[in-house]
TORKOL-4160 file (C-alpha; in steps of 0.2 Angstrom, whole numbers, padded with zeros to 4 digits, m for minus):
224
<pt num="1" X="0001" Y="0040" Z="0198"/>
<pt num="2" X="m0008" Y="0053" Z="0187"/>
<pt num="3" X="m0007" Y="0051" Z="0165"/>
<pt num="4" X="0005" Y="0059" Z="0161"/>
<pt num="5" X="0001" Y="0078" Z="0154"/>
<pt num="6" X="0008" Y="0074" Z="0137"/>
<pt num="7" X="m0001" Y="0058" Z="0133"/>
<pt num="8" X="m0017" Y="0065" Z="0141"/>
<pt num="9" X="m0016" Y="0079" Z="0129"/>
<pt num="10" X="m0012" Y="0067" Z="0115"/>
<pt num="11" X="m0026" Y="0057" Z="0119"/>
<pt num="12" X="m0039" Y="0072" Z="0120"/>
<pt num="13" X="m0031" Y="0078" Z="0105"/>
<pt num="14" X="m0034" Y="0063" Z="0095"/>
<pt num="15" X="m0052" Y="0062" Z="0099"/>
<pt num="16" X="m0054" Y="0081" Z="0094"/>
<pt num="17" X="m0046" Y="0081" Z="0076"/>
<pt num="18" X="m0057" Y="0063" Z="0074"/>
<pt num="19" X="m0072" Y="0075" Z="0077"/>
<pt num="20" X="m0067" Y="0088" Z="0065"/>
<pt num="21" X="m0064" Y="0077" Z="0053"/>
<pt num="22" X="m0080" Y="0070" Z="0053"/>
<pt num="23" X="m0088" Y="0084" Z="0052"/>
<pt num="24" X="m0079" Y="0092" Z="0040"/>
<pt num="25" X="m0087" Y="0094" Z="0022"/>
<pt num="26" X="m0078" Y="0082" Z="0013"/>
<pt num="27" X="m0082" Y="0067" Z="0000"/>
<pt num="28" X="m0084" Y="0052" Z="0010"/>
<pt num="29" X="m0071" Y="0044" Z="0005"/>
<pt num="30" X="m0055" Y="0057" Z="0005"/>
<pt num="31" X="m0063" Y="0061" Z="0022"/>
<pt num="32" X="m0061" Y="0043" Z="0028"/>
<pt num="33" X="m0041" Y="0045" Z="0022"/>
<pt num="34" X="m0041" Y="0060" Z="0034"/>
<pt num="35" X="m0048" Y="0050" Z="0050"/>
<pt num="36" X="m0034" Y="0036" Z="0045"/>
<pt num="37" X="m0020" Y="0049" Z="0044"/>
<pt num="38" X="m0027" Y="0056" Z="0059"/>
<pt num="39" X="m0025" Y="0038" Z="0070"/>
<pt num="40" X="m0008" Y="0035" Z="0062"/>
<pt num="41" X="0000" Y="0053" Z="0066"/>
<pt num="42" X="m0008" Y="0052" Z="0084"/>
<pt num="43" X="m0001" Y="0036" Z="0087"/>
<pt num="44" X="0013" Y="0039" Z="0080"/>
<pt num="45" X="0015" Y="0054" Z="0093"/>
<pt num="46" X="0009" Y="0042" Z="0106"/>
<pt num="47" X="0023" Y="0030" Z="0102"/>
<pt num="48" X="0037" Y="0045" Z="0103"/>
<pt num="49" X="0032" Y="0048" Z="0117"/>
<pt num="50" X="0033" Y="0032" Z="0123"/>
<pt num="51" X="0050" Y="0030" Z="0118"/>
<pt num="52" X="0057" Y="0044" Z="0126"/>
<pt num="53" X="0049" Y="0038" Z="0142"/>
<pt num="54" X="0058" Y="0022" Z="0139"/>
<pt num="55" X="0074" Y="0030" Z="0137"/>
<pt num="56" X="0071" Y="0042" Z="0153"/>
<pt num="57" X="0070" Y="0027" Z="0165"/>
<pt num="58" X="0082" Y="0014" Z="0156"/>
<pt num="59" X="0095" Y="0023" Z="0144"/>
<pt num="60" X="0114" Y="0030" Z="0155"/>
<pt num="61" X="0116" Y="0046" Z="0157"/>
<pt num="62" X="0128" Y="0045" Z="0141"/>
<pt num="63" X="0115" Y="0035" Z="0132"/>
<pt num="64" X="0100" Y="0046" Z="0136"/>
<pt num="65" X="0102" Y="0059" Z="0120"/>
<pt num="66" X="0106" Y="0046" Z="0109"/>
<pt num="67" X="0091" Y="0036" Z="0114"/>
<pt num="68" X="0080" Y="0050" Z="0113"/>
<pt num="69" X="0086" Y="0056" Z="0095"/>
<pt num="70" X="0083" Y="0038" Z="0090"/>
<pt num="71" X="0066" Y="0041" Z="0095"/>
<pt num="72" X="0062" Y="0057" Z="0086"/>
<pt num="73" X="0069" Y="0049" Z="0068"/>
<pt num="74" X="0058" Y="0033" Z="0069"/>
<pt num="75" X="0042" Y="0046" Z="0074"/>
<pt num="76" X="0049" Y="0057" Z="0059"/>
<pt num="77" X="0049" Y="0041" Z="0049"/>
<pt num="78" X="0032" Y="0036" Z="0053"/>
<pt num="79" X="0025" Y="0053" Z="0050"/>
<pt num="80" X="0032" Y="0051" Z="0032"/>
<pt num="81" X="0021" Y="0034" Z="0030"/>
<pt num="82" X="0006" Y="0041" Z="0036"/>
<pt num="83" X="0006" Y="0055" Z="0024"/>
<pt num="84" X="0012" Y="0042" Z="0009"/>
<pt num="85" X="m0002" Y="0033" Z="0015"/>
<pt num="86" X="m0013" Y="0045" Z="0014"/>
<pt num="87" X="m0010" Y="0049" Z="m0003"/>
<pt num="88" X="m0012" Y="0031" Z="m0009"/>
<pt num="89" X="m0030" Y="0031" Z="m0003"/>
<pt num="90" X="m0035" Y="0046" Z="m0009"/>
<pt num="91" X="m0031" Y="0042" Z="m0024"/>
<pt num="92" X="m0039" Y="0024" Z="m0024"/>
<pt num="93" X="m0053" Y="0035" Z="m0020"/>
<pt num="94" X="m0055" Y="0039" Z="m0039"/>
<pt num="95" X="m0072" Y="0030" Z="m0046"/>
<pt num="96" X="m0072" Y="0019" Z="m0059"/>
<pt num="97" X="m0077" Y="0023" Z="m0075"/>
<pt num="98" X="m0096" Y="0029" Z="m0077"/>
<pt num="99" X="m0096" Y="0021" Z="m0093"/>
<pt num="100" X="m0108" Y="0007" Z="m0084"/>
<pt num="101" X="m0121" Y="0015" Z="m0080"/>
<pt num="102" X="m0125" Y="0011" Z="m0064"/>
<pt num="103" X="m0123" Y="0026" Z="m0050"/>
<pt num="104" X="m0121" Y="0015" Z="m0036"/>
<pt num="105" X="m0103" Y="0009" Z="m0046"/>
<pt num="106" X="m0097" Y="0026" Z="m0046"/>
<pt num="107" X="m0103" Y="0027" Z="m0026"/>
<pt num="108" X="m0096" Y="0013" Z="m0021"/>
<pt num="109" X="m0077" Y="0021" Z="m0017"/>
<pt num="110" X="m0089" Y="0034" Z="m0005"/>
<pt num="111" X="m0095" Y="0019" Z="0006"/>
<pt num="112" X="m0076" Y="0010" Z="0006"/>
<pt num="113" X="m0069" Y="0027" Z="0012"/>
<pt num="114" X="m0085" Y="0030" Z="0025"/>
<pt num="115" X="m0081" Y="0011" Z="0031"/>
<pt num="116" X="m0062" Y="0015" Z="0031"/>
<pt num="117" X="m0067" Y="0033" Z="0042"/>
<pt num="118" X="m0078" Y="0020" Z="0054"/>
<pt num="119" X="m0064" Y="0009" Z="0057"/>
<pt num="120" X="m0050" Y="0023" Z="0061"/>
<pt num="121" X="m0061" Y="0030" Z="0073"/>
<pt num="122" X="m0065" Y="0011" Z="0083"/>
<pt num="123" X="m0046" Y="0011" Z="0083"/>
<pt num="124" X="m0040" Y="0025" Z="0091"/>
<pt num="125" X="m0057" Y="0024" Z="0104"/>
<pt num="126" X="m0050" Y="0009" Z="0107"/>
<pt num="127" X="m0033" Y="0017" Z="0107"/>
<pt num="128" X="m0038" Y="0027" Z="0120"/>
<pt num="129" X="m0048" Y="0015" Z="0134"/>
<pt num="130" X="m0032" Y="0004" Z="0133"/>
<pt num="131" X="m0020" Y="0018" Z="0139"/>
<pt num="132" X="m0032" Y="0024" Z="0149"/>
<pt num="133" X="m0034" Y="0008" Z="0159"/>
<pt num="134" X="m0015" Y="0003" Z="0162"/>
<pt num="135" X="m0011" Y="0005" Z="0178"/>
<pt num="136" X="0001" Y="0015" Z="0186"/>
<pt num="137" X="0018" Y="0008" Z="0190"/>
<pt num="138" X="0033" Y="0000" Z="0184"/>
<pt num="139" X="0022" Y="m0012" Z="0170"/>
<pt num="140" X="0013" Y="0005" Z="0162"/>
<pt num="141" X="0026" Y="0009" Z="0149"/>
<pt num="142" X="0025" Y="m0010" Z="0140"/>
<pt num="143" X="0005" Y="m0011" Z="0144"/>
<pt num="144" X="0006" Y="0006" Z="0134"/>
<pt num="145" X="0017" Y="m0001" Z="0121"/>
<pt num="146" X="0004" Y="m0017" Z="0120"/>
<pt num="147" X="m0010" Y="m0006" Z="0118"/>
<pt num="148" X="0000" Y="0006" Z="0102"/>
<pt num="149" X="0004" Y="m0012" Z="0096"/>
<pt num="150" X="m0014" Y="m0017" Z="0094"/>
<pt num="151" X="m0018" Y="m0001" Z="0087"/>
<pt num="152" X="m0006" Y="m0002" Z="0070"/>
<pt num="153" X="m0012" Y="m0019" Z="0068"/>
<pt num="154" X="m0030" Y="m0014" Z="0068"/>
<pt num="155" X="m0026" Y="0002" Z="0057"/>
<pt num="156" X="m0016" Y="m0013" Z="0045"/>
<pt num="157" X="m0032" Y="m0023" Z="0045"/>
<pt num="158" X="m0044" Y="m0006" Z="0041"/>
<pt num="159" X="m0032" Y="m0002" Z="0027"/>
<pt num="160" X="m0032" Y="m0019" Z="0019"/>
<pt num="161" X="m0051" Y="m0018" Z="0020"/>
<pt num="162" X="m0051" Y="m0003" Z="0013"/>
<pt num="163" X="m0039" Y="m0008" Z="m0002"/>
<pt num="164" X="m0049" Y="m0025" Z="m0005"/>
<pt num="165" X="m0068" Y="m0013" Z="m0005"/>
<pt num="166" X="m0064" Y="m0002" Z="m0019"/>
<pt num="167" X="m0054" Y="m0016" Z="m0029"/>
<pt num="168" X="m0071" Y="m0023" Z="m0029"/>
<pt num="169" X="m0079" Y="m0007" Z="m0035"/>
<pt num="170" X="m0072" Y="m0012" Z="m0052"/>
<pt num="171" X="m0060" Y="0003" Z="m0056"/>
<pt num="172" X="m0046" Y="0002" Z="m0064"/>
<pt num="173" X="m0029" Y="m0001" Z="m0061"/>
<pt num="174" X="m0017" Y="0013" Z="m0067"/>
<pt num="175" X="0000" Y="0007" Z="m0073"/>
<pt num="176" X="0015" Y="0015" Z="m0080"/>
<pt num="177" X="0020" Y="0002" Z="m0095"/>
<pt num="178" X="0038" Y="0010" Z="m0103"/>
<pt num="179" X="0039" Y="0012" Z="m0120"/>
<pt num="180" X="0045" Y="m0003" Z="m0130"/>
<pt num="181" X="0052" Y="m0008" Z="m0148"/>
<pt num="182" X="0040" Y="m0016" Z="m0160"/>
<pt num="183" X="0047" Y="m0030" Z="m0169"/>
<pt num="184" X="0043" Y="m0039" Z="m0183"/>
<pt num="185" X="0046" Y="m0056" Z="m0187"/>
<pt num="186" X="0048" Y="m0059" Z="m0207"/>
<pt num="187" X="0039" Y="m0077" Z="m0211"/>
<pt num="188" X="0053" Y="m0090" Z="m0214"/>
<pt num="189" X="0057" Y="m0097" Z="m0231"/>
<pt num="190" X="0044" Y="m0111" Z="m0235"/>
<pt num="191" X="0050" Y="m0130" Z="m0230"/>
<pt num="192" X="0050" Y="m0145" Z="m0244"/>
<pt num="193" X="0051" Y="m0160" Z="m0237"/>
<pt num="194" X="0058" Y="m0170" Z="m0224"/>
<pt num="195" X="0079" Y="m0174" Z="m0223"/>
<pt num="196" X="0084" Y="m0192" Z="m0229"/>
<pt num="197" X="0100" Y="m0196" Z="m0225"/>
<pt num="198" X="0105" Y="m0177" Z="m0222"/>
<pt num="199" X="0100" Y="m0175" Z="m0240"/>
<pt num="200" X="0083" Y="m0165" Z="m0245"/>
<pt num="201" X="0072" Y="m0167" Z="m0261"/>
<pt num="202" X="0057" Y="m0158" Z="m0267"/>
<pt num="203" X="0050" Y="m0145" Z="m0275"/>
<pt num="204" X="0053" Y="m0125" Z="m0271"/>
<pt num="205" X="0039" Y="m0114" Z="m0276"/>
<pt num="206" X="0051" Y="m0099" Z="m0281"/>
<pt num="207" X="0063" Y="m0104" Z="m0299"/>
<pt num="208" X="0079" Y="m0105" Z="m0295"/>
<pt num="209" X="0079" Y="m0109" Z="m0276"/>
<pt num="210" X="0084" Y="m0127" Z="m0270"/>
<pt num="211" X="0079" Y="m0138" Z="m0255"/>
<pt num="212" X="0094" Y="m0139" Z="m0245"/>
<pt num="213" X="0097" Y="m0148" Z="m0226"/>
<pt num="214" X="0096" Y="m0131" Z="m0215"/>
<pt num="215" X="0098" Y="m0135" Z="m0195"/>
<pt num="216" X="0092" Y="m0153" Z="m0199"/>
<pt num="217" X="0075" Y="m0144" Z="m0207"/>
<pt num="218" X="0073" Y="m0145" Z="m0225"/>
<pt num="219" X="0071" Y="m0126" Z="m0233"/>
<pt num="220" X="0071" Y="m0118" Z="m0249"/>
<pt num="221" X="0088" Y="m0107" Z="m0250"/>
<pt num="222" X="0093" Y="m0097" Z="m0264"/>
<pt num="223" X="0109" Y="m0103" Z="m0270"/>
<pt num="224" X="0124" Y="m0089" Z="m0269"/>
């Protein structure tokens, strides 16, 4: 039993745009983005396609357009990721502030992003030798789905790599911090001496106030 034509052309595909994308003029790291949102869409394609297979030799008859519409909102979903994915690393692709000094701080997102491009590419080569060798037969749709199961947990690992690289770069970390109220606390009235008896003596610094017992805490009060 051949590959079939659909996950041949995926395959071929994937390796093509991965070439194009590394050779494409683009700072390293924004280009190592692309090769990771290439991998993620590819596969993701890949795991549609999967699915529907699945569906064609499991699902009923009155099942099978369900199954396959299932299919298509999870590959729809997953498209969705990869592109909010993409746009979280390009944007951690921002250098940190030259105020240091030293050029090789402000290149040092480049060679996360040229180390996150390496590691999207081992994947899907990896990607495809794995479908490639599963053998024909009934056992081929879940050695395929073992092999797209290895792949999103080695694009995981390239993206934490990548996040923990430029945290180390020592850019910034933008927030968005609500405005707030600004409140003043007035100084309490001054204390003069300690309660005896739940009775207080002492001297107040302003004429006229009194040392009075307030919440067990001698206080000077003005009397009303």
């Amino acid at each position: 039993m051949k590959m079939p034509l659909k996950l041949l052309c995926t395959l071929t595909g994937l390796g093509a745009m991965l070439a194009l994308t590394a050779h494409a003029v683009t700072p390293p790291c924004p280009a190592g983005c692309g090769a990771q949102t290439v991998t993620c869409l590819k596969t993701a394609r890949m795991s549609r396609a999967t699915c529907r297979a699945g569906c064609r030799a499991n699902a009923t008859s009155t099942d099978l357009g369900s199954c396959i519409r299932g299919c298509t909102d999870t590959f729809r979903s997953d498209q969705t990721t990869c592109r909010n994915d993409e746009a979280n690393c390009v944007q951690a692709c921002s250098p940190p502030s030259p105020s240091s000094g030293d050029p090789s701080t402000a290149n040092c997102p480049g060679t996360c992003g040229e180390d996150l491009g390496t590691c999207a590419h081992n994947v899907a080569a990896a990607l495809k030798t794995c479908v490639t060798g599963c053998a024909p037969g009934s056992g081929r749709q879940s050695c395929i789905a073992g092999c797209l199961s290895t792949a999103q947990s080695g694009a995981a690992t390239c993206a934490s790599d990548f996040t923990t690289c430029v945290a180390n770069c020592g850019g910034t970390t933008t927030t968005t911090t609500s405005p707030t109220a600004t409140t003043t606390t007035m100084p309490g009235p001054p204390a003069c001496g300690d309660p005896t008896d739940q009775a207080c003596g002492g001297t107040c610094p302003t004429h006229g106030d009194v040392c009075r017992d307030v919440s067990r805490t001698c206080t000077c009060v003005t009397p009303h």
